[in-house]
N, CA, C and O atoms as a printed pandas DataFrame, in Angstrom:
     atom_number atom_name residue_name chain_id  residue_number  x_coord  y_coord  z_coord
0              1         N          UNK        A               1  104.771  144.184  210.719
1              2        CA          UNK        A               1  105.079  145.025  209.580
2              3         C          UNK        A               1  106.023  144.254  208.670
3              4         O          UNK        A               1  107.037  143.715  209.113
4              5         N          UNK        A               2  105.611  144.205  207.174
5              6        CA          UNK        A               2  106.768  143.507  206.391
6              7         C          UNK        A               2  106.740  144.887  205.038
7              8         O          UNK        A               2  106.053  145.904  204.939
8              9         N          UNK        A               3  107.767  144.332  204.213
9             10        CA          UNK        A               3  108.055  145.265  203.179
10            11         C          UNK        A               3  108.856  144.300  202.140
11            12         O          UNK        A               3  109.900  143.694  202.382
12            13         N          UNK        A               4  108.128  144.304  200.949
13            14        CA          UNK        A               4  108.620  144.017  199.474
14            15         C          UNK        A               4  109.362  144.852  199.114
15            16         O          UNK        A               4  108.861  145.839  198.575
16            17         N          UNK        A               5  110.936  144.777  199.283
17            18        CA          UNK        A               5  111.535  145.864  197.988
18            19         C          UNK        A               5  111.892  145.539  196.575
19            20         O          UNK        A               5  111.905  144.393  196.128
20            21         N          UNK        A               6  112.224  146.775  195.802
21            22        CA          UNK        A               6  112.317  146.173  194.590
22            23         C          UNK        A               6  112.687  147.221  193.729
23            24         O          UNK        A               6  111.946  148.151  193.407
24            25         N          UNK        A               7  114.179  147.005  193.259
25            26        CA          UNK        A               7  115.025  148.148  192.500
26            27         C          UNK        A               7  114.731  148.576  191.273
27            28         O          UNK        A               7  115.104  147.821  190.375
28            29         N          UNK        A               8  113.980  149.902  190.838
29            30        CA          UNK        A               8  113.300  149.992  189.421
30            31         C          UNK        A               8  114.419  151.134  188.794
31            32         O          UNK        A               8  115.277  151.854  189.306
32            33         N          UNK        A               9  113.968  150.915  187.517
33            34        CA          UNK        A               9  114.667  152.362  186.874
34            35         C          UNK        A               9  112.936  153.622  187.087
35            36         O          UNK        A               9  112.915  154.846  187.218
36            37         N          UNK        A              10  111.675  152.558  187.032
37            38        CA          UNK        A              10  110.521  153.687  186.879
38            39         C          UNK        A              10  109.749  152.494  187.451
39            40         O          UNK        A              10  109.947  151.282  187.364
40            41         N          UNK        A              11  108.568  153.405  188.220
41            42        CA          UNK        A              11  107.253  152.694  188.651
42            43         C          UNK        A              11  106.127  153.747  188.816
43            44         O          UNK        A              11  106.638  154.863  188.912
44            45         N          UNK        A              12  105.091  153.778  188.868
45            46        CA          UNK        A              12  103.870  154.262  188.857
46            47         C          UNK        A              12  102.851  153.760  189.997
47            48         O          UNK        A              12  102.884  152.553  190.236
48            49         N          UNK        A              13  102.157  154.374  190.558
49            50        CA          UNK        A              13  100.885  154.293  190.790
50            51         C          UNK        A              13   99.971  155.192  190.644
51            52         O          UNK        A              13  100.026  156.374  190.985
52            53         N          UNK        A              14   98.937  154.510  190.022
53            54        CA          UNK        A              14   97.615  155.099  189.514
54            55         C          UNK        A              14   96.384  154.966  189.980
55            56         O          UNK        A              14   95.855  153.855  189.951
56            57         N          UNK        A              15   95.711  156.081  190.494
57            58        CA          UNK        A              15   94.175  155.776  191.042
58            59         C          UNK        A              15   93.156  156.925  190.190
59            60         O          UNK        A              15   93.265  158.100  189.838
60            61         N          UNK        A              16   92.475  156.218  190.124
61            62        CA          UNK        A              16   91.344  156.955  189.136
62            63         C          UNK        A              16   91.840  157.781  187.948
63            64         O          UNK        A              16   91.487  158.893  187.555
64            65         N          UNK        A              17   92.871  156.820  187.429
65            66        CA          UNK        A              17   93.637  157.439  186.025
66            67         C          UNK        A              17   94.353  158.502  186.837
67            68         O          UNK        A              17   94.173  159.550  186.217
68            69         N          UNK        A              18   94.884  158.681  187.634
69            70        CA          UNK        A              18   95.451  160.050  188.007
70            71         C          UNK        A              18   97.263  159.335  188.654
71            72         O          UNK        A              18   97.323  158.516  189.572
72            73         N          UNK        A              19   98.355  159.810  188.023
73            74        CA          UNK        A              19   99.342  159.260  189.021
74            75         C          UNK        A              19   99.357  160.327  190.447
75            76         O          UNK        A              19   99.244  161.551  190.516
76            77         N          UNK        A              20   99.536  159.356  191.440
77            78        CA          UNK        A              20   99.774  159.651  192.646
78            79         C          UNK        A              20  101.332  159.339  193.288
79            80         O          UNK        A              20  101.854  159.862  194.273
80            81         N          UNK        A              21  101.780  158.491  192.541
81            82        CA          UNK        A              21  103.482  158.362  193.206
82            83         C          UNK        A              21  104.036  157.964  191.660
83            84         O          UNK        A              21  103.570  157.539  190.602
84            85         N          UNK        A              22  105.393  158.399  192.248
85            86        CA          UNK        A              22  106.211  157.681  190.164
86            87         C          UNK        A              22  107.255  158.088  190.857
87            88         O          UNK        A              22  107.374  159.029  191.642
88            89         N          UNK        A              23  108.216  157.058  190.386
89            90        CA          UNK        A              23  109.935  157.221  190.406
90            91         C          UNK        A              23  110.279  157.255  188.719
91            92         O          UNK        A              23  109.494  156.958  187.819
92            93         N          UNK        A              24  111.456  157.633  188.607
93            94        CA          UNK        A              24  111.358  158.322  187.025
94            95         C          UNK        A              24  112.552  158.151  186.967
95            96         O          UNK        A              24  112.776  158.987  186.092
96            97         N          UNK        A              25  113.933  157.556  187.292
97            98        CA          UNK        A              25  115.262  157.671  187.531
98            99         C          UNK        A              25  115.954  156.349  186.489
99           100         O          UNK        A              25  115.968  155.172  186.849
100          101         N          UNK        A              26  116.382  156.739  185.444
101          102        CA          UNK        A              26  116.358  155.834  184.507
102          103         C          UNK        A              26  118.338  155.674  184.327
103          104         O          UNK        A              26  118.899  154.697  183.831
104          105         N          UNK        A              27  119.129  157.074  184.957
105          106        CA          UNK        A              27  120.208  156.769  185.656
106          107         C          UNK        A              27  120.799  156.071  186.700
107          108         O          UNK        A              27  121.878  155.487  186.798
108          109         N          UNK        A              28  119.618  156.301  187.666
109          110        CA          UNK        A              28  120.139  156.264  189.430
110          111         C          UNK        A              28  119.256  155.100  189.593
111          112         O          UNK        A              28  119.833  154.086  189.987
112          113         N          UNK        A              29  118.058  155.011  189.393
113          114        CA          UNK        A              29  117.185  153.967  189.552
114          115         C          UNK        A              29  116.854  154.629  191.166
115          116         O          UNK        A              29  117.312  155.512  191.892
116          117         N          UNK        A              30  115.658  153.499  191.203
117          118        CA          UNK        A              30  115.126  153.852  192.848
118          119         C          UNK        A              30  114.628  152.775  193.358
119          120         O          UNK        A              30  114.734  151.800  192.614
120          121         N          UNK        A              31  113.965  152.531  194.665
121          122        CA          UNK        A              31  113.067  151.792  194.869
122          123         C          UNK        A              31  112.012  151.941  195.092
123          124         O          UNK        A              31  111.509  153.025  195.387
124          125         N          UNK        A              32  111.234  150.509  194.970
125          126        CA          UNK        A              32  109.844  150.624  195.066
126          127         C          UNK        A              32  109.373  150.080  196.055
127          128         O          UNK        A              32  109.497  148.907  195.702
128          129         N          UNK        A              33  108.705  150.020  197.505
129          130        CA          UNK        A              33  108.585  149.198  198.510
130          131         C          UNK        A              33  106.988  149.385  198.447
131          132         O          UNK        A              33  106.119  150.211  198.166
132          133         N          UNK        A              34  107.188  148.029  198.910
133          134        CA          UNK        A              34  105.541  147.792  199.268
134          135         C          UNK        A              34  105.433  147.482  200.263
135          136         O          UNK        A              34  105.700  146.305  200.505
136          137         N          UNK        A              35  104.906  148.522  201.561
137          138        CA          UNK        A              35  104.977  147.890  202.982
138          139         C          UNK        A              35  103.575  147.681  203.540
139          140         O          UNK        A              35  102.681  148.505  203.346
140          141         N          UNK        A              36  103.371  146.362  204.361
141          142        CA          UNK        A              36  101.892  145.986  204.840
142          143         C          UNK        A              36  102.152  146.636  205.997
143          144         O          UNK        A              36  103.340  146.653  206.318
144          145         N          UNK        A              37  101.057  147.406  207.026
145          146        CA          UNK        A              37  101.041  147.531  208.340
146          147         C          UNK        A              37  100.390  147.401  208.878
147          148         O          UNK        A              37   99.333  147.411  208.248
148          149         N          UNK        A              38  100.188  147.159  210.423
149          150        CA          UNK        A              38   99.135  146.930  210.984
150          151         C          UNK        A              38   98.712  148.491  212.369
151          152         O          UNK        A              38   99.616  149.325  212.415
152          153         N          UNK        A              39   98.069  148.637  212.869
153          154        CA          UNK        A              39   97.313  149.793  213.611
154          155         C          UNK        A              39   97.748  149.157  214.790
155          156         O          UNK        A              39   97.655  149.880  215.782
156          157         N          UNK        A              40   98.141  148.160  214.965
157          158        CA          UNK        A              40   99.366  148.680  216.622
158          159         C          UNK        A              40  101.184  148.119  216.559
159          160         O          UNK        A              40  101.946  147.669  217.414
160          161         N          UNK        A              41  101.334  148.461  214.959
161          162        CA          UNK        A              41  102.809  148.172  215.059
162          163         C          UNK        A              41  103.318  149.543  215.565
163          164         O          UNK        A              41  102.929  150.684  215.317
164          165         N          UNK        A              42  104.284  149.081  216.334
165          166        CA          UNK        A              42  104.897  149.830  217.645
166          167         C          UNK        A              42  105.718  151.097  216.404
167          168         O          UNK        A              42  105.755  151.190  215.177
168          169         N          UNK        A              43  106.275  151.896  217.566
169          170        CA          UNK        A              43  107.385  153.243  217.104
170          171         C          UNK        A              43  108.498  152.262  216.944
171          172         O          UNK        A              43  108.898  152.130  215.788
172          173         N          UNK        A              44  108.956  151.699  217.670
173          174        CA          UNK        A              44  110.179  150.716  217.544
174          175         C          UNK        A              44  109.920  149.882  216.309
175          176         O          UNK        A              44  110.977  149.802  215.684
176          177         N          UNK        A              45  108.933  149.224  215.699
177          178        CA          UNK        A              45  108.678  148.595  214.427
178          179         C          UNK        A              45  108.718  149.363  213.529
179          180         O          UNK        A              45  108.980  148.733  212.504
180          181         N          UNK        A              46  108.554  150.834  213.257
181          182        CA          UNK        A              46  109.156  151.813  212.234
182          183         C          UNK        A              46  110.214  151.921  212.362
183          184         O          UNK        A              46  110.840  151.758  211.315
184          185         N          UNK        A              47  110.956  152.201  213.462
185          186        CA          UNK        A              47  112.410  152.979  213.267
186          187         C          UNK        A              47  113.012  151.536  213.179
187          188         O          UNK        A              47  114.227  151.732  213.147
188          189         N          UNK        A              48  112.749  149.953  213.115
189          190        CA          UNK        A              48  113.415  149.158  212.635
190          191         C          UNK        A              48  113.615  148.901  211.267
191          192         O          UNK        A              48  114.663  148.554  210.721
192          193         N          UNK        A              49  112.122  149.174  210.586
193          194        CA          UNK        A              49  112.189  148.795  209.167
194          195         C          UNK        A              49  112.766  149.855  208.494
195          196         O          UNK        A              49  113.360  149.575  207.453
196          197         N          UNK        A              50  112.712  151.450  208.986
197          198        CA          UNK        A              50  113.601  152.235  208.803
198          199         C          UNK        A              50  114.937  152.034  208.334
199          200         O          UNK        A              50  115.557  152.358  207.321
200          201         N          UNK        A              51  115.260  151.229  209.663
201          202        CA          UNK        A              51  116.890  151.100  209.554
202          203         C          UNK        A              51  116.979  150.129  208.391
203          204         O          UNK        A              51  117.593  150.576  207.423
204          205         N          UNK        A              52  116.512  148.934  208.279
205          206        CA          UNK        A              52  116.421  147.959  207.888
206          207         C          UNK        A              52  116.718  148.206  206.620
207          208         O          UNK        A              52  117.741  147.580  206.342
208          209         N          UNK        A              53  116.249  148.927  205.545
209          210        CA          UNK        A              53  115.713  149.365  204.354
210          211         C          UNK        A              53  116.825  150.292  204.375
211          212         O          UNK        A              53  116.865  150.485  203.160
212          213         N          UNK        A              54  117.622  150.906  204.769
213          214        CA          UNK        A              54  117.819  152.272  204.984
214          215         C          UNK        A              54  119.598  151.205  204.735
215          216         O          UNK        A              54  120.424  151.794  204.038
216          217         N          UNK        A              55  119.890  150.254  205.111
217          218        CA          UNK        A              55  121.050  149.713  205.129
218          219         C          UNK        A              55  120.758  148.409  204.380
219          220         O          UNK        A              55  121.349  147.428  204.833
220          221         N          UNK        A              56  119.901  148.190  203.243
221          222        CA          UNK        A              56  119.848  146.836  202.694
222          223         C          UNK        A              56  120.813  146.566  201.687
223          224         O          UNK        A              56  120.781  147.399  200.781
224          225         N          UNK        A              57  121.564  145.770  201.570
225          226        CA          UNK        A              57  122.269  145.107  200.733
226          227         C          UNK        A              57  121.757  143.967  199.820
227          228         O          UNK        A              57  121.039  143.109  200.335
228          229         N          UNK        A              58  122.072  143.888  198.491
229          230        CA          UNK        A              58  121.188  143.167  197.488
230          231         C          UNK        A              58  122.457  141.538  196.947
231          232         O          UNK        A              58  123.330  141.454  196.082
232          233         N          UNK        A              59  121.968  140.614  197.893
233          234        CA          UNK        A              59  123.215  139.425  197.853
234          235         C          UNK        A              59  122.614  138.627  196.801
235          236         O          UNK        A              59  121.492  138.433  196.330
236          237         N          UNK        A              60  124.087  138.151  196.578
237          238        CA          UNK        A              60  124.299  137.387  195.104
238          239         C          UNK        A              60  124.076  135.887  195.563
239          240         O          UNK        A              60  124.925  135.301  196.235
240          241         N          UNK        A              61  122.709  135.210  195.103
241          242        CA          UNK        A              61  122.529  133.550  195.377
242          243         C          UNK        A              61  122.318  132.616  194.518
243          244         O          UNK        A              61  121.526  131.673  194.513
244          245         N          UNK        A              62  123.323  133.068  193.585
245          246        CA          UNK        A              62  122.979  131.969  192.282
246          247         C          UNK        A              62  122.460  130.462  192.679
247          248         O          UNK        A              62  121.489  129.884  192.191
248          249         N          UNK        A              63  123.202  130.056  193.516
249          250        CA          UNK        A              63  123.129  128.754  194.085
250          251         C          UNK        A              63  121.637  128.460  194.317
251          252         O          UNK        A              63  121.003  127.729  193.556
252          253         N          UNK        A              64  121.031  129.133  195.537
253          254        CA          UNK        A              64  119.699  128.912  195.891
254          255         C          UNK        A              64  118.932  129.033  194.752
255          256         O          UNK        A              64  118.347  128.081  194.235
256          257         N          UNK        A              65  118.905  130.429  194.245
257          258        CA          UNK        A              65  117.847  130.317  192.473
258          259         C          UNK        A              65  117.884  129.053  192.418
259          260         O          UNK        A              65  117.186  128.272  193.066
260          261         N          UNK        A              66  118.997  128.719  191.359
261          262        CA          UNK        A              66  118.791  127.823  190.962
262          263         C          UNK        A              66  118.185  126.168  191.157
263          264         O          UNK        A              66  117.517  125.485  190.380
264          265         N          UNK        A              67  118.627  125.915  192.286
265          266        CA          UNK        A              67  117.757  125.392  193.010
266          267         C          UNK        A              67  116.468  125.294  193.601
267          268         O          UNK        A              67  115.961  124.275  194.069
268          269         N          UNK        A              68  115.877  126.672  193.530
269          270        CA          UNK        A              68  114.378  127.094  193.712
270          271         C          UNK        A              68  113.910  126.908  192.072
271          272         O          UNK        A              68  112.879  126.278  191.837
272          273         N          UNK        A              69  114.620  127.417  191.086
273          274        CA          UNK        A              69  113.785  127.103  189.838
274          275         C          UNK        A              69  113.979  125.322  189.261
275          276         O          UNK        A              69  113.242  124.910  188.365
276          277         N          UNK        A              70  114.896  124.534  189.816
277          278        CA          UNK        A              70  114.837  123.571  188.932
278          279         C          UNK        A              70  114.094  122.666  190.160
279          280         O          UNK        A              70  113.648  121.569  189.822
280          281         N          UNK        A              71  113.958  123.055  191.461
281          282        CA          UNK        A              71  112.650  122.654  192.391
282          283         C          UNK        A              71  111.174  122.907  191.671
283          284         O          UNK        A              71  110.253  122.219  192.110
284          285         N          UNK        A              72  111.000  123.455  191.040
285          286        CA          UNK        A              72  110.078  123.897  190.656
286          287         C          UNK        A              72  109.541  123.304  189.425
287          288         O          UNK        A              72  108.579  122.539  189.353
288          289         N          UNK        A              73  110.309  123.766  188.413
289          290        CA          UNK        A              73  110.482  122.499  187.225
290          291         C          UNK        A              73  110.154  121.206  187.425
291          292         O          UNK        A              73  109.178  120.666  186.904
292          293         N          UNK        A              74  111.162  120.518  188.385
293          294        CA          UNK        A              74  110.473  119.079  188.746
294          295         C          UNK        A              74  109.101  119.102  189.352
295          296         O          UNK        A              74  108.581  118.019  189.081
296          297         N          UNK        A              75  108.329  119.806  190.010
297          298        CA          UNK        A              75  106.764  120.150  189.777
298          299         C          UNK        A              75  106.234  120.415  188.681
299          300         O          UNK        A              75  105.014  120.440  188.842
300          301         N          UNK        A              76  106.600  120.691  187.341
301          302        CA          UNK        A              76  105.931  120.436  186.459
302          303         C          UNK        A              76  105.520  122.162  185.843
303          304         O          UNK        A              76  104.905  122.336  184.791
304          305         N          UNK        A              77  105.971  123.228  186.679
305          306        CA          UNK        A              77  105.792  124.613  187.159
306          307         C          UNK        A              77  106.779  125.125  186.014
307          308         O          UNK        A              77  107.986  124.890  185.976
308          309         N          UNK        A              78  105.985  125.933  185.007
309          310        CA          UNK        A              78  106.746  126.801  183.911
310          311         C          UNK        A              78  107.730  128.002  184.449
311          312         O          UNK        A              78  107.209  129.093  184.679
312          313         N          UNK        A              79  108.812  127.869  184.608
313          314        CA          UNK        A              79  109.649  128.684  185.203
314          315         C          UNK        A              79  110.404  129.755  184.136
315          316         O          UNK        A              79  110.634  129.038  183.162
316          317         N          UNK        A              80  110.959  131.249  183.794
317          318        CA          UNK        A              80  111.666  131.512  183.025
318          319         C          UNK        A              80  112.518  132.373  184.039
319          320         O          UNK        A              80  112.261  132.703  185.197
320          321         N          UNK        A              81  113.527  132.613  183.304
321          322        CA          UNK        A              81  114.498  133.550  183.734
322          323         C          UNK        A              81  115.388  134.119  183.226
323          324         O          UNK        A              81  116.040  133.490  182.393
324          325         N          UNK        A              82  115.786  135.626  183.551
325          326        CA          UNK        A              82  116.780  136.264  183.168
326          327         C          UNK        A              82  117.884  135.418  183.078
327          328         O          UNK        A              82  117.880  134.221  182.791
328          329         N          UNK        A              83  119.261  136.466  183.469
329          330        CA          UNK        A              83  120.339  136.320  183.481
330          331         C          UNK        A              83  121.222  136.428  184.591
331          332         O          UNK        A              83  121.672  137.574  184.606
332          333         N          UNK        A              84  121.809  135.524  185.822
333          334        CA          UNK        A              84  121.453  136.052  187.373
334          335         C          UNK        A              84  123.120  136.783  186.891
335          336         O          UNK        A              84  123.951  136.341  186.097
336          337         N          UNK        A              85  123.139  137.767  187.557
337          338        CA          UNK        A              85  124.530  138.472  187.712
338          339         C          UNK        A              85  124.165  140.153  186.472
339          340         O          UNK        A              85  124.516  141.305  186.729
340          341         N          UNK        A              86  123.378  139.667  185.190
341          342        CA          UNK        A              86  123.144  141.042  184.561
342          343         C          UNK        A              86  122.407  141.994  184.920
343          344         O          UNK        A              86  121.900  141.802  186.025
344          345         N          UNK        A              87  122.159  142.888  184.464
345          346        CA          UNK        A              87  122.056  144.122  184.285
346          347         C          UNK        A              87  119.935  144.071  183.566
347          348         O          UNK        A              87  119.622  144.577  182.488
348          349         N          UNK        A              88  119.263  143.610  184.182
349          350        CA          UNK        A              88  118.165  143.372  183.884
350          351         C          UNK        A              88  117.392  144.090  184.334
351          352         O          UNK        A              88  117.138  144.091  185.538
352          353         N          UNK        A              89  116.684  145.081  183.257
353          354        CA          UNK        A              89  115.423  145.370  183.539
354          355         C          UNK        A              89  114.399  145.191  183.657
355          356         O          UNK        A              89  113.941  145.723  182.645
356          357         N          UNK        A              90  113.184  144.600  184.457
357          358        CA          UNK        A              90  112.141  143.594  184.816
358          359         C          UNK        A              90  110.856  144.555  184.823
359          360         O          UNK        A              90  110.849  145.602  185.471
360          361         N          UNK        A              91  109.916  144.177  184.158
361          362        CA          UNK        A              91  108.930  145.409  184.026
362          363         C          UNK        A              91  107.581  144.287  183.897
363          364         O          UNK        A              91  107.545  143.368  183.079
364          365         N          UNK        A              92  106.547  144.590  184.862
365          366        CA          UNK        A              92  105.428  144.283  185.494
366          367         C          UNK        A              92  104.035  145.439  185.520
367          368         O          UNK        A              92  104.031  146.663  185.647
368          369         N          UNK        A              93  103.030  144.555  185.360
369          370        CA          UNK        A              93  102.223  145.555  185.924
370          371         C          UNK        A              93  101.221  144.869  186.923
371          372         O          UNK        A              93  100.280  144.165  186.557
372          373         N          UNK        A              94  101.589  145.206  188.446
373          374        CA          UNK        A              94  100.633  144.173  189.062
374          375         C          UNK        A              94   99.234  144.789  189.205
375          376         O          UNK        A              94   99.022  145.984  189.003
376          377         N          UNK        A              95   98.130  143.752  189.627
377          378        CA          UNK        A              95   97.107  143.881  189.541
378          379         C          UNK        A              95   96.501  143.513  191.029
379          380         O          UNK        A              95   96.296  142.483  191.672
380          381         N          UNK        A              96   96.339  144.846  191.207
381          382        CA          UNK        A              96   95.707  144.946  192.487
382          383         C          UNK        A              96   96.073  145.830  193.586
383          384         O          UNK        A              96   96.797  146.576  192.926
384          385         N          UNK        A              97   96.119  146.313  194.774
385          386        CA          UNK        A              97   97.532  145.734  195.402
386          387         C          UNK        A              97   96.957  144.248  196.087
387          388         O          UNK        A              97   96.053  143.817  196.802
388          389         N          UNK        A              98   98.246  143.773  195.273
389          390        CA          UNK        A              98   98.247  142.299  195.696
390          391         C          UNK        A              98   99.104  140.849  195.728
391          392         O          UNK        A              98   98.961  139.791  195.115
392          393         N          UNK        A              99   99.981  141.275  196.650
393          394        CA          UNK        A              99  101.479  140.781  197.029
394          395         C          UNK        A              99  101.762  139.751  198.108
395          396         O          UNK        A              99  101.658  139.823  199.332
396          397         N          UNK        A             100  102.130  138.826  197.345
397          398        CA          UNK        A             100  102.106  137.336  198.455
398          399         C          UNK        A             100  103.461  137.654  198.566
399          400         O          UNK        A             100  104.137  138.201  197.695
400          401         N          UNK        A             101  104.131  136.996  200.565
401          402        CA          UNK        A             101  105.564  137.096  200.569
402          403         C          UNK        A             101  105.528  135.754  201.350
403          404         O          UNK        A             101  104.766  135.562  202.297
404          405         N          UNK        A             102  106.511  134.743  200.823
405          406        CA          UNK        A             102  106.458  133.509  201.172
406          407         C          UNK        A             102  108.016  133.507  201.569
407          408         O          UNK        A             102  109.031  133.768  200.924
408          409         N          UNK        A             103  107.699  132.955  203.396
409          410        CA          UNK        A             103  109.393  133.111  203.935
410          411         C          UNK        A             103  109.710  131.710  204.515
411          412         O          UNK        A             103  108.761  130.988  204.821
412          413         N          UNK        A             104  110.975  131.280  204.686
413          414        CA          UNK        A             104  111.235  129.837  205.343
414          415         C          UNK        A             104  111.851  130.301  206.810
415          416         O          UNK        A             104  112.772  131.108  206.935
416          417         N          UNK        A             105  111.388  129.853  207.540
417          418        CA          UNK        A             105  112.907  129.504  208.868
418          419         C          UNK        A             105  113.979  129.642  208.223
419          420         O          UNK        A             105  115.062  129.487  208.787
């Protein structure tokens, strides 16, 4: 079991033109998770990601960014970016569901 989170002020999903989920919190904001599962992740693999999610903290890595985008750059890879530390609202519309999560050791 894994899970994409991701702090919105608003998000949507739509099936057959119809919304079926929406966060709308343009004070409080909310999240949006995108969780993959599989048909024999255990009771113990819920009540972990439960917890997990349930106590996440959102850490400050200017350092690494930056280093992941000017890694990237030297590939030749069009990179842009906010402002790391502001107050940014980031607005997407993905296509599909269809969410790559790329992790290191």
């Amino acid at each position: 079991m894994r899970a994409v989170l991701t702090r919105v002020l608003s998000a949507s999903v739509t099936v057959d033109n119809v919304v079926v989920g929406e966060i709308n919190c343009p004070s409080a904001g909310g999240i949006l998770a995108l969780v993959g599962v599989d048909r024999d992740d255990s009771a113990a693999a819920w009540e972990t990601m439960t917890r997990k999610i349930a106590v996440l903290r959102i850490l400050k890595a200017e350092e690494t960014i930056t280093k992941i985008t000017n890694g990237l750059r030297s590939r030749e890879i069009s990179v842009y970016e906010g402002r790391f530390g502001a107050d940014m609202q980031v607005e997407s519309v993905n296509d599909g569901p269809f969410t790559v999560i790329v992790e290191c050791p």
